[in-house]
C-alpha positions as CSV (number, residue, x, y, z in Angstrom):
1,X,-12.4,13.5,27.9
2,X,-10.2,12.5,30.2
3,X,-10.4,9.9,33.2
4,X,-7.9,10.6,36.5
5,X,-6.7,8.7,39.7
6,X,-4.9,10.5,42.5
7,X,-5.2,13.8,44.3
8,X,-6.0,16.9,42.5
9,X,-2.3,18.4,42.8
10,X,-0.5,14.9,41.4
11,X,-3.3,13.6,39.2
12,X,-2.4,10.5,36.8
13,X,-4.2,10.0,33.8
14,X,-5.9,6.4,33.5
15,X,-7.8,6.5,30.4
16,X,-9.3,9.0,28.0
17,X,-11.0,9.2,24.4
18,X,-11.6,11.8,21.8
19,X,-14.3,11.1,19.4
20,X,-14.0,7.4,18.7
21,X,-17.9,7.1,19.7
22,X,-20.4,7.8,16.5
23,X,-21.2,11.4,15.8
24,X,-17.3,12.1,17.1
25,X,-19.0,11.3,20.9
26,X,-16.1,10.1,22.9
27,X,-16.6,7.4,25.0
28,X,-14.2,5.1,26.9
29,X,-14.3,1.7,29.1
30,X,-12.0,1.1,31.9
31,X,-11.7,-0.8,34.6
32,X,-12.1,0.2,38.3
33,X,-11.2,-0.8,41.8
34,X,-13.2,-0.6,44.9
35,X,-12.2,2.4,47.0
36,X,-10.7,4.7,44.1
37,X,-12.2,7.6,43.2
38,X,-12.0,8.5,39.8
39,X,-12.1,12.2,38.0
40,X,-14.0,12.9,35.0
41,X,-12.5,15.6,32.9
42,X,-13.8,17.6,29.8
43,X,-12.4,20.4,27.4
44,X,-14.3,23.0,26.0
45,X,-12.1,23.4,23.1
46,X,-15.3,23.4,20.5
47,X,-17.6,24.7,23.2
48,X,-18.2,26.4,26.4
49,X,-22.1,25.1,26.8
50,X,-24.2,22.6,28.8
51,X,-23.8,18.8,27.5
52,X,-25.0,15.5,29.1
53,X,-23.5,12.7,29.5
54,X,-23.9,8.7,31.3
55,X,-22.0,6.8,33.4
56,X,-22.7,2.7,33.1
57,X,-21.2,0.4,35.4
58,X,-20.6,-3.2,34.1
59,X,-19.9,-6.0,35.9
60,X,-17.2,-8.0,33.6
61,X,-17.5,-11.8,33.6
62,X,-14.1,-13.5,33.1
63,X,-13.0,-13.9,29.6
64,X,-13.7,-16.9,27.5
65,X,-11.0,-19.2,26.7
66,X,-8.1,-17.9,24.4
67,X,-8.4,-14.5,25.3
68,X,-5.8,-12.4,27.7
69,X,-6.5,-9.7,29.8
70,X,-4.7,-6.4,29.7
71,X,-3.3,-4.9,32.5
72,X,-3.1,-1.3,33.1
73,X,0.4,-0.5,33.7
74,X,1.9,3.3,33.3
75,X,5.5,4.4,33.0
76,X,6.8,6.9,34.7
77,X,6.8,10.5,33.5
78,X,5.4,9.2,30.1
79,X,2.7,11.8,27.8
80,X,1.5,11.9,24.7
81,X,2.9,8.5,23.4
82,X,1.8,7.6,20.1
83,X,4.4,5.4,18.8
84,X,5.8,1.4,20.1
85,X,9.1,1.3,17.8
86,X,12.5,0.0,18.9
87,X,14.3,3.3,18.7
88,X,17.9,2.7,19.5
89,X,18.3,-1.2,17.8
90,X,18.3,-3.4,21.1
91,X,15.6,-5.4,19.9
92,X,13.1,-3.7,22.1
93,X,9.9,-1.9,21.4
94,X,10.5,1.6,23.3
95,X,7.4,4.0,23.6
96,X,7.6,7.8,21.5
97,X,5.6,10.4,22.3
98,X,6.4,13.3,19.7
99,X,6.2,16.6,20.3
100,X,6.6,20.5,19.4
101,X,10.2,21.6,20.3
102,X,11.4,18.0,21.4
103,X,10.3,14.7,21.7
104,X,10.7,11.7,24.3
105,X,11.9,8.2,23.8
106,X,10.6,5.9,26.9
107,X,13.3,3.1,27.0
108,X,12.6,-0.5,27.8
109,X,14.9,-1.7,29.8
110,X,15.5,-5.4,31.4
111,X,12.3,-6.6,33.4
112,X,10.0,-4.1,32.0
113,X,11.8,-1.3,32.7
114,X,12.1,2.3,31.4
115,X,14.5,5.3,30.9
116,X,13.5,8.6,30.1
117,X,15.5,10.9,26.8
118,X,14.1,13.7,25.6
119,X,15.7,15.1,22.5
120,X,15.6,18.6,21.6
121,X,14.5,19.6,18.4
122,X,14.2,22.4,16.2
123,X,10.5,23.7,16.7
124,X,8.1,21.7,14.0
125,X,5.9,23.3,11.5
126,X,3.5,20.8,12.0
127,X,3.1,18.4,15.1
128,X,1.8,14.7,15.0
129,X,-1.6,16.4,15.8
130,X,-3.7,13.8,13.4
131,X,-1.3,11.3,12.7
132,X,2.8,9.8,13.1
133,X,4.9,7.6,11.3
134,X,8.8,6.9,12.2
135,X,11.0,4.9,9.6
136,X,15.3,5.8,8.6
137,X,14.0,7.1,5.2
138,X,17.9,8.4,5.0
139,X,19.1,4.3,5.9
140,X,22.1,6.1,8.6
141,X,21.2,3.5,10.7
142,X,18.7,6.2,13.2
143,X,15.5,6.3,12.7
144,X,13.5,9.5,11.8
145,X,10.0,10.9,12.4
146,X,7.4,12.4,10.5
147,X,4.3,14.4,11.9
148,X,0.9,14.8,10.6
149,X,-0.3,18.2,11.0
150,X,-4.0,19.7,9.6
151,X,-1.6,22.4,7.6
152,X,1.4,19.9,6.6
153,X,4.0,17.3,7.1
154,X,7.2,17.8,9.4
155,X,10.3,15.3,9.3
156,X,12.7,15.2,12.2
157,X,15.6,13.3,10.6
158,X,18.5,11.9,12.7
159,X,22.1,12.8,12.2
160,X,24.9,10.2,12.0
161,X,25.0,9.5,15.4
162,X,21.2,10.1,16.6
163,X,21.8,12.3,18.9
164,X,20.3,15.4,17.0
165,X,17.5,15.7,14.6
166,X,17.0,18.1,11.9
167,X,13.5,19.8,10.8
168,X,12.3,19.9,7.7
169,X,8.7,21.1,7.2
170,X,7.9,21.3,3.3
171,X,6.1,24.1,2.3
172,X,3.5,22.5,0.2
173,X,-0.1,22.9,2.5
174,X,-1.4,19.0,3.4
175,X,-4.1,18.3,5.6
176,X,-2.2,15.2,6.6
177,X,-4.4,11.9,7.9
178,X,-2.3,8.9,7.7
179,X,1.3,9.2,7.2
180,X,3.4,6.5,6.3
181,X,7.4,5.5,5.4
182,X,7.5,2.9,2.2
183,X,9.6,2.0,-0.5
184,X,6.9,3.3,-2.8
185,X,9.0,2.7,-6.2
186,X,11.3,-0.4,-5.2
187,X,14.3,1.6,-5.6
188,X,16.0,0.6,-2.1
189,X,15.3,4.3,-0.7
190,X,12.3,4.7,1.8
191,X,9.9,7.0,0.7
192,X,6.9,8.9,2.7
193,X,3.6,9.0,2.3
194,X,0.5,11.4,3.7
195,X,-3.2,11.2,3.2
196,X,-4.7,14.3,2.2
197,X,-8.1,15.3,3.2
198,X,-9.5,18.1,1.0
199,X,-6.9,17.7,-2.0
200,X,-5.0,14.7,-4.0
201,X,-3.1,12.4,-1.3
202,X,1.2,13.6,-1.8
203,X,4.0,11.4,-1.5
204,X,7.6,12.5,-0.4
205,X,10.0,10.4,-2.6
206,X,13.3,9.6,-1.6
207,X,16.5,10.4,-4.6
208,X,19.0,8.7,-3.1
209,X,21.0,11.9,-1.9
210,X,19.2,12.7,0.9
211,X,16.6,14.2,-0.3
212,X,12.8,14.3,-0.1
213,X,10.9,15.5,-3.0
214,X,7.0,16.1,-2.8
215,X,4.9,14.8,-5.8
216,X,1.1,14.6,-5.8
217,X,-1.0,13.1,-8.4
218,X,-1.5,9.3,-9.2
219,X,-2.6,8.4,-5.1
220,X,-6.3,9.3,-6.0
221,X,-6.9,12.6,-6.8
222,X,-9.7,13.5,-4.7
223,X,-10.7,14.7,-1.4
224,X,-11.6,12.5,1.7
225,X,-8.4,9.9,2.2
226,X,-8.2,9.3,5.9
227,X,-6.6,6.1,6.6
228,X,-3.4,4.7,4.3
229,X,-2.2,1.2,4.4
230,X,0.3,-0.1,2.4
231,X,0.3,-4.0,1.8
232,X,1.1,-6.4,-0.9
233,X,-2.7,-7.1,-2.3
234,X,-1.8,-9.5,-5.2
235,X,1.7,-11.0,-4.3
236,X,4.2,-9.5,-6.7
237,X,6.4,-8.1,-4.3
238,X,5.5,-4.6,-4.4
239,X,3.2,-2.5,-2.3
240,X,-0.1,-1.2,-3.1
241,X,-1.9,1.2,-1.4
242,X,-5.3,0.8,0.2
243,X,-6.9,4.5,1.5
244,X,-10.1,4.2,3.6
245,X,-12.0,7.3,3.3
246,X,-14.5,9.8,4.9
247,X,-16.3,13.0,4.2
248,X,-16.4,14.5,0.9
249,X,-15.9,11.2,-1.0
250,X,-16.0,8.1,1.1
251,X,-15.6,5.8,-1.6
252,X,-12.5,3.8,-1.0
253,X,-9.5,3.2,-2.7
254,X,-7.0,0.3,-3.8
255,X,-4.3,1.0,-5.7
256,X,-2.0,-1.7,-7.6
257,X,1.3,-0.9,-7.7
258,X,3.3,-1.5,-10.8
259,X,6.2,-2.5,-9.6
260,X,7.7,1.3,-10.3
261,X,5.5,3.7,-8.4
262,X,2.6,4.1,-10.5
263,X,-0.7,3.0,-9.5
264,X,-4.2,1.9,-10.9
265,X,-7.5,2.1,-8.9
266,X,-8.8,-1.6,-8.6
267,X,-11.3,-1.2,-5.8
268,X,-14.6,-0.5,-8.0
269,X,-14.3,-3.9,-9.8
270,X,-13.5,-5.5,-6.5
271,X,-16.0,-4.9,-4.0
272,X,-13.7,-2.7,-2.0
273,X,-15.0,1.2,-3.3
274,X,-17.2,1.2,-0.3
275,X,-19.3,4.6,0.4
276,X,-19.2,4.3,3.9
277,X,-17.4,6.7,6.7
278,X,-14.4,5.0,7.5
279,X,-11.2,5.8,8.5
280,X,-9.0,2.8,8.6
281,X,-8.9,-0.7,7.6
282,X,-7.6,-3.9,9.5
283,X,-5.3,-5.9,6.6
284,X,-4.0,-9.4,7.5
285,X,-4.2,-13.0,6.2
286,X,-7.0,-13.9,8.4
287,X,-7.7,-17.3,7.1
288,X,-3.8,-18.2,6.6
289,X,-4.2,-19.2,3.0
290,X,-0.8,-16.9,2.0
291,X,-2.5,-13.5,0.7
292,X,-3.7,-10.2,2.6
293,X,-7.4,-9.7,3.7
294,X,-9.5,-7.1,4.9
295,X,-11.7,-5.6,7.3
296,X,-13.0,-2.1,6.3
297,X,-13.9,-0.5,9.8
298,X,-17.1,2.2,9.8
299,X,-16.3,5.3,11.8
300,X,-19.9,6.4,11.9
301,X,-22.1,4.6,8.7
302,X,-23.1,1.7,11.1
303,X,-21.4,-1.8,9.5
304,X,-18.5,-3.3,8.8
305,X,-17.3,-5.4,5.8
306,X,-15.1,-8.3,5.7
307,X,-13.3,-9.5,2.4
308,X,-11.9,-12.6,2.0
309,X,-8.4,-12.1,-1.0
310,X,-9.5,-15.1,-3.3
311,X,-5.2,-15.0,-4.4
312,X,-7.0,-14.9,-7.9
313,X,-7.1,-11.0,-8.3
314,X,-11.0,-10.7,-6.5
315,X,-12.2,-10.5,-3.3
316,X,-15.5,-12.3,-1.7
317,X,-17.3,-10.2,0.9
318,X,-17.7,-12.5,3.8
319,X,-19.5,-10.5,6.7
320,X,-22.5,-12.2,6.6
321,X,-22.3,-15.1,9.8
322,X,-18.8,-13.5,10.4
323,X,-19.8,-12.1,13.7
324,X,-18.6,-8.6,12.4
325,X,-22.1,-8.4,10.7
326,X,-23.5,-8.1,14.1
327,X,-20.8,-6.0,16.3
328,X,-22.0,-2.5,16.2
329,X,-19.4,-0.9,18.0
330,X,-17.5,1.8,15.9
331,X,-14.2,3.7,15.7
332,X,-11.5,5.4,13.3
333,X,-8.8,2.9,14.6
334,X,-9.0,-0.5,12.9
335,X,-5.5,-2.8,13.3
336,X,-4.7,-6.8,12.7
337,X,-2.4,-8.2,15.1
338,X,-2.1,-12.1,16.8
339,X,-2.8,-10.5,20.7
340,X,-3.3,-14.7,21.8
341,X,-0.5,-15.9,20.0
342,X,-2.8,-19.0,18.5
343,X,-1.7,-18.4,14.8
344,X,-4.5,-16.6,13.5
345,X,-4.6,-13.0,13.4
346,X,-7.0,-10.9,16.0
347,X,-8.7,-7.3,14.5
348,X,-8.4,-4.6,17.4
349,X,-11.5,-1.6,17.0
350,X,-14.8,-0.5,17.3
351,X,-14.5,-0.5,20.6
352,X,-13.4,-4.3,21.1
353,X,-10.9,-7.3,20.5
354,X,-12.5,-9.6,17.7
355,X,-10.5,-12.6,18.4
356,X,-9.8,-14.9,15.0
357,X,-11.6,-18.4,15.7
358,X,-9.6,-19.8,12.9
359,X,-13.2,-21.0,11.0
360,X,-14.1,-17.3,9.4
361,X,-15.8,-16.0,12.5
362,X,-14.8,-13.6,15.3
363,X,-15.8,-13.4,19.2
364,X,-15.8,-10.3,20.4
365,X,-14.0,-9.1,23.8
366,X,-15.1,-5.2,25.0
367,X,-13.3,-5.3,28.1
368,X,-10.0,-4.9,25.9
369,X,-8.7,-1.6,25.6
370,X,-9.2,0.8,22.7
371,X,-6.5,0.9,19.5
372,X,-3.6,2.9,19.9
373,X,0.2,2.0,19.4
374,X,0.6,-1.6,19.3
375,X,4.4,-3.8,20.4
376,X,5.7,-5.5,22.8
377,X,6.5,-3.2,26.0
378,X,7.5,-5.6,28.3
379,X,9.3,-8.2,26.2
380,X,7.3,-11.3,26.7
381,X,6.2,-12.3,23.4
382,X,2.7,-10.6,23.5
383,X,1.8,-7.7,21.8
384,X,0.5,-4.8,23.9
385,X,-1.8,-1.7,23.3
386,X,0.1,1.7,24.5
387,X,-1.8,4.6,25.4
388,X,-0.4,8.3,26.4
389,X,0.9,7.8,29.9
390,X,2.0,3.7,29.9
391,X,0.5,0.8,28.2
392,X,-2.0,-2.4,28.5
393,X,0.0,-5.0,29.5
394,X,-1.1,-8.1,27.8
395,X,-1.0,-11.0,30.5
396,X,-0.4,-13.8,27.7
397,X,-0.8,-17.3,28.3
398,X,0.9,-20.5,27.4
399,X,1.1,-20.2,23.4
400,X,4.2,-20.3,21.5
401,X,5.7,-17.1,19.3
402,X,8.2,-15.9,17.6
403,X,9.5,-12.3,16.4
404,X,11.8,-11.1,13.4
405,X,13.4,-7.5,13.4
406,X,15.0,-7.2,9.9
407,X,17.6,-4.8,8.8
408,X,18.2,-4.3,4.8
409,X,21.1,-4.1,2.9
410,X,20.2,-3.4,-0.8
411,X,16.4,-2.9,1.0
412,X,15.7,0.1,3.0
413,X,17.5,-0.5,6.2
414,X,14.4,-1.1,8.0
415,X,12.8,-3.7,5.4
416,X,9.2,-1.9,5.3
417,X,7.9,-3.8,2.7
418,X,9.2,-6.6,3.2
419,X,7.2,-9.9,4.1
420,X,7.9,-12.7,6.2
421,X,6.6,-16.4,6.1
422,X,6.9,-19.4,8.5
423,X,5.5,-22.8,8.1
424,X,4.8,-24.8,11.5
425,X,2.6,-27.6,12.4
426,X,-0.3,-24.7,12.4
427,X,0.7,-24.5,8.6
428,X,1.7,-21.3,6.9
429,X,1.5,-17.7,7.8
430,X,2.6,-14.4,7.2
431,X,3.3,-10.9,7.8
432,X,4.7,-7.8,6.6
433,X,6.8,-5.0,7.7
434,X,4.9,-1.6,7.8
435,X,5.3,1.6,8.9
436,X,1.5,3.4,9.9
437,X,-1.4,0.8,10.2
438,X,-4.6,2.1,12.1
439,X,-5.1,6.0,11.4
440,X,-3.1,8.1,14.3
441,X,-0.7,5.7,15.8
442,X,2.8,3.9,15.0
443,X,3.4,0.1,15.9
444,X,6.3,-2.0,16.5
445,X,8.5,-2.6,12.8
446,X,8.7,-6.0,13.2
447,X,7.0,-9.6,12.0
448,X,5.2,-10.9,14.9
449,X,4.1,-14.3,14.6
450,X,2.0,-16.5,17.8
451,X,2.3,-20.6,17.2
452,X,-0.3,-21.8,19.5
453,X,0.6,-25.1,20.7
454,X,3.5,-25.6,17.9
455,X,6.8,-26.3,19.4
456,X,9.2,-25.7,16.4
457,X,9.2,-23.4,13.1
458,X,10.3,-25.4,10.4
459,X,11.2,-22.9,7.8
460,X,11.2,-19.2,7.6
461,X,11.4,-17.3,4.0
462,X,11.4,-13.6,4.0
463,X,10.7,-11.8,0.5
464,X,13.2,-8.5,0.9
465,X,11.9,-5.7,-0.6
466,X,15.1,-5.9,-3.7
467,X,13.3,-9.2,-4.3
468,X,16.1,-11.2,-2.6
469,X,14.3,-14.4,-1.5
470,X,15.8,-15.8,2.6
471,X,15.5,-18.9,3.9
472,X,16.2,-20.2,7.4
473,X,15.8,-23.6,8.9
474,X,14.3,-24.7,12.2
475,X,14.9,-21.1,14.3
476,X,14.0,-21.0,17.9
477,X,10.9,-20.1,19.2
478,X,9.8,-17.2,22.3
479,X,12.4,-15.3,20.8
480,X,13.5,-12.3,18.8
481,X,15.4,-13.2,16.0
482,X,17.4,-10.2,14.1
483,X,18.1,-11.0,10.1
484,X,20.0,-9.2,8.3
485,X,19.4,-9.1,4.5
486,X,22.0,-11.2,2.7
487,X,24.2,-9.7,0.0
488,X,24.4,-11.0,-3.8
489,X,27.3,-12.9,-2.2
490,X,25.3,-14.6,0.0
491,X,26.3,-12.6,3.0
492,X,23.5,-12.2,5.5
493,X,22.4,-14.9,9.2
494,X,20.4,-14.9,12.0
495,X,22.8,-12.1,13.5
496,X,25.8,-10.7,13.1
497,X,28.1,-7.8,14.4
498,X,26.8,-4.9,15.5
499,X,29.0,-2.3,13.3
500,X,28.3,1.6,13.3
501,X,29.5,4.0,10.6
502,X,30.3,7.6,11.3
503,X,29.0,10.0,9.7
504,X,26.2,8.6,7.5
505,X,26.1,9.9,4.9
506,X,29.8,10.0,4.7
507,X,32.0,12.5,2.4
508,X,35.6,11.2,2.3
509,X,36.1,8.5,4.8
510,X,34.1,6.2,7.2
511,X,34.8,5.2,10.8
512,X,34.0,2.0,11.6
513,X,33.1,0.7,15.5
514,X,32.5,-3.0,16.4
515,X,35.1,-4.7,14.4
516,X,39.0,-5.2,14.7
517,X,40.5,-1.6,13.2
518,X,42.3,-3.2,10.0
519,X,39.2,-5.7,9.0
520,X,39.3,-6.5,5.3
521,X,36.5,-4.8,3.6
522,X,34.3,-5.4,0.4
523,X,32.1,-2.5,-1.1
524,X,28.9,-2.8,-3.4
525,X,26.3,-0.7,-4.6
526,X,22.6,-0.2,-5.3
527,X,23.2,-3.1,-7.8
528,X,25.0,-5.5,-6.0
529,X,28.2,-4.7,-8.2
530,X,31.5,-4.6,-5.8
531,X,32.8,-1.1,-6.2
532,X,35.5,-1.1,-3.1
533,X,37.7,-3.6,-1.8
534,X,41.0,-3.6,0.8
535,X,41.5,-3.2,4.5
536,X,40.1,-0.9,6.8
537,X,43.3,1.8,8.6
538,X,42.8,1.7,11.8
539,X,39.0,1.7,11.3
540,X,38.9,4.2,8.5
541,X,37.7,3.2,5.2
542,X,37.8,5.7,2.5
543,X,35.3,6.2,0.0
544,X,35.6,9.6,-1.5
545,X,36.3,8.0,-4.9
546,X,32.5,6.8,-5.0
547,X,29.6,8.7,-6.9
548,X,26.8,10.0,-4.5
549,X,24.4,7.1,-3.9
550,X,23.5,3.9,-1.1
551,X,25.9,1.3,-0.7
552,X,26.8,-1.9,1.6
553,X,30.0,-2.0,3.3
554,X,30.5,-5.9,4.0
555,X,33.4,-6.2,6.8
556,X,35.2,-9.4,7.7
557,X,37.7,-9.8,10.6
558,X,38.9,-12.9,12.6
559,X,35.6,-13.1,14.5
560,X,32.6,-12.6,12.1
561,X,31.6,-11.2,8.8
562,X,29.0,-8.2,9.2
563,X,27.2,-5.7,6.7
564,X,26.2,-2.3,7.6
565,X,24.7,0.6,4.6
566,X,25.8,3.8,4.1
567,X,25.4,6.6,1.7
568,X,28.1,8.7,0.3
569,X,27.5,12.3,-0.5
């Protein structure tokens, strides 16, 4: 169902909802305005019969203290978005909406802005029909897509200058749920990642010469996985796989990651091998004690369970006096994210805001707006909640925040994986980089952080997915930072150059833009061994002598030293 405003030849969609209710009912909340009329619109996609439905009008009390309101705000000639990711590196979140022959990019400009580009694409095999992910599995510096369709997965990959994308559909049949982009094997190449309903749950993995190669087997091998998450469960630096599932087996899976790809299912001894429908789970370090916790959402089995990571390998179930025990509400989108910026982090679903009191219990807003694509669309420091035609702006208030965007090196360009930790007055807290959280939708790629009253961030240390370890000292707050993954040299600061390569991946010479044209240069591979070294020709750097594989071109003129990736053919 869908909700309108305007007149019936230019109507604008204001809110809508497809089977987030229990018994796949849809039901939505929005607010309304004296004077408007409002259209109520159904398919009949299933069914051409009588139904029934209600209408219940609520008057809202003003929100308790710490919580924001969210402001209804659309962007013109926006559609189906169903992604918030920074598509062209300017450090802000744009809005994606994927689609069948093309898709559309909805800039942010300054002030809250946008720009319209569609790109045209070959036609896709499969559209983002159940779910979407977007990660630069390839590391040329453009990030790709991937679609979730109920017959397969479809990748739209970037060329060397992101102006065109190439499809490639695999053949293998998927009824995709959850798709994802992770380093599964910690080999510095991002690798892809789909649910599977009715079969074993498939991973694409990524060889290093750009290509994809599908492998199923050792995910959990039966039918049922809905909602994917990767996340670092027991702090070794890898990331393990949590699958919340539905249907034909609803008993949920966590998977411990080895440190090489190959996983073992935990969740029985655990606590977590729930039978209960759901179809995502919220992971975050809810009580700020350094490791990842959960919330397992229901989609339809009527309760919710919240587990408390113990850091010692076990998890305690804490519902009980939680104030989830007694929420009722239910949906197949379940995310973690700081909305107030006070330093503890909020769970979005079920048809309400559960904002963190900081003491193990929840409150519960239901005038907030339903999951969907979560980043900043308006550059202020709070995360907002997208929906197809514009976003919920998140009015804020007067807490602190910061942001880091991270870009790898030896990593996967875009860090996914990767986790970052600052230590305030509030004390510690972290995050990591993902790609897919929730079931549909793709958020922001980022570390988000609020600071509540704090002033200053005394220390930042991010874990890089190769294991490097970063620290930075004392960064300024209501900002975005950028950090770029330092080099066994010890390359790597807040920000540096911005320096393209062209093409990526390169056969016999790269073209460099952004730094003086006969800039000294330094190569090193996978390994951090220096392969290449002299002084870029007029911008040219050749590198046919290399062996296919990823490496980091480190450039240094009379105005900065800068690192960039690139893989040779």
């Amino acid at each position: 169902m869908h909700v309108y405003t305007g007149e019936c030849d230019a109507l604008t969609c204001y809110s809508g909802d497809d089977d987030s209710g229990p018994f796949y009912t849809s039901i939505v909340s929005f607010p309304v305005t004296a004077g408007t009329t409002y259209l109520i619109a159904w398919d009949n996609y299933w069914t051409s019969n009588a139904f029934t439905f209600t209408v219940l009008e609520t008057v809202i009390p003003p929100p308790p203290s710490g919580q924001v309101i969210f402001v209804n705000t659309t962007i013109p000639g926006a559609g189906n978005i169903q992604g918030v990711v920074d598509m062209n590196d300017d450090g802000l979140d744009d809005g994606v909406a994927p689609g069948y022959t093309s898709f559309m990019v909805h800039r942010q400009g300054a002030g809250g802005s946008f720009s319209n580009s569609t790109y045209t694409t070959p036609a896709a095999d499969n559209t983002a029909s159940w779910s979407f992910a977007v990660g630069d599995w390839d590391s040329n510096g453009h990030r790709d897509l991937l679609y979730g369709g109920g017959s397969g997965a479809t990748f739209m990959s970037a060329n060397a200058d992101g102006t065109a994308y190439t499809e490639w559909s695999p053949p293998n049949y998927i009824f995709c749920q959850r798709t994802n982009f992770v380093d599964i094997n910690n080999d510095g190449h991002l690798d892809a990642f789909s649910c599977h309903d009715v079969d074993a749950n498939v991973s694409f993995m990524n060889n290093g010469a750009g290509q994809l190669v599908h492998t199923q087997g050792g995910y959990g091998l039966t039918c049922g996985n809905y909602g994917s998450i990767f996340t670092d469960v027991d702090n070794d630096g890898d990331m393990d796989l949590f699958v919340a599932k539905c249907g034909c087996d609803p008993t949920d899976l966590l998977m411990l990651n080895n440190g090489t790809g190959a996983f073992n299912n935990v969740a029985p001894g655990l606590g977590l091998a729930d039978g209960h429908q759901s179809w995502s789970s919220a992971w975050g370090d809810f009580d700020n004690d350094g490791d990842m916790d959960v919330l397992i959402g229901a989609s339809s089995s009527g309760y919710h369970k919240l587990m408390r990571n113990n850091g010692d390998g076990t998890f305690t179930n804490i519902t009980a006096g939680s104030g989830m025990d007694s929420w009722t509400g239910q949906s197949i989108e379940w995310t973690a994210h700081d909305f107030n910026n006070d330093g503890w982090i909020d769970i979005l679903g079920g048809g309400a805001l559960h904002y963190n009191n900081g003491n193990g219990t929840f409150s519960h807003d239901n005038t907030a707006p339903y999951n969907h694509a979560i980043g900043d669309l308006n550059n202020d420091g709070f995360l907002d909640v997208a929906r197809s035609s514009g976003y919920y702006r998140n009015s804020g208030n007067d807490n602190n925040w910061i942001r880091f965007n991270l870009r790898g090196t030896l990593s996967n360009r875009d860090a996914i994986g990767a986790r970052v930790t600052i230590t305030s007055a509030l004390g510690s807290q972290i995050r990591e980089i993902r790609s897919g959280d929730g079931f549909a939708y793709m958020s922001f790629i980022g570390a988000h952080f609020g600071l509540g009253d704090d002033a200053q961030v005394d220390e930042v240390s991010i874990r890089w997915p190769s294991g490097t370890i970063q620290t930075i000292k004392n960064p300024a707050i209501n900002t975005p930072h950028l950090v770029i993954e330092p080099l066994p040299t010890g390359i790597g600061e807040l920000a540096a150059a911005e320096v393209t390569l062209a093409p990526n991946p390169v056969q016999d010479a790269l073209t460099i833009t952004g730094m003086e044209p006969n800039a000294s240069y330094q190569v090193f591979d996978a390994s951090g061994r220096k392969v290449l070294e002299g002084r870029a020709n007029n911008g040219r750097v050749a590198v046919r002598a290399l062996t296919p594989g990823t490496y980091t071109l480190r450039l240094t003129d009379a105005r900065s030293t800068s690192t960039a990736r690139f893989v040779k053919q």
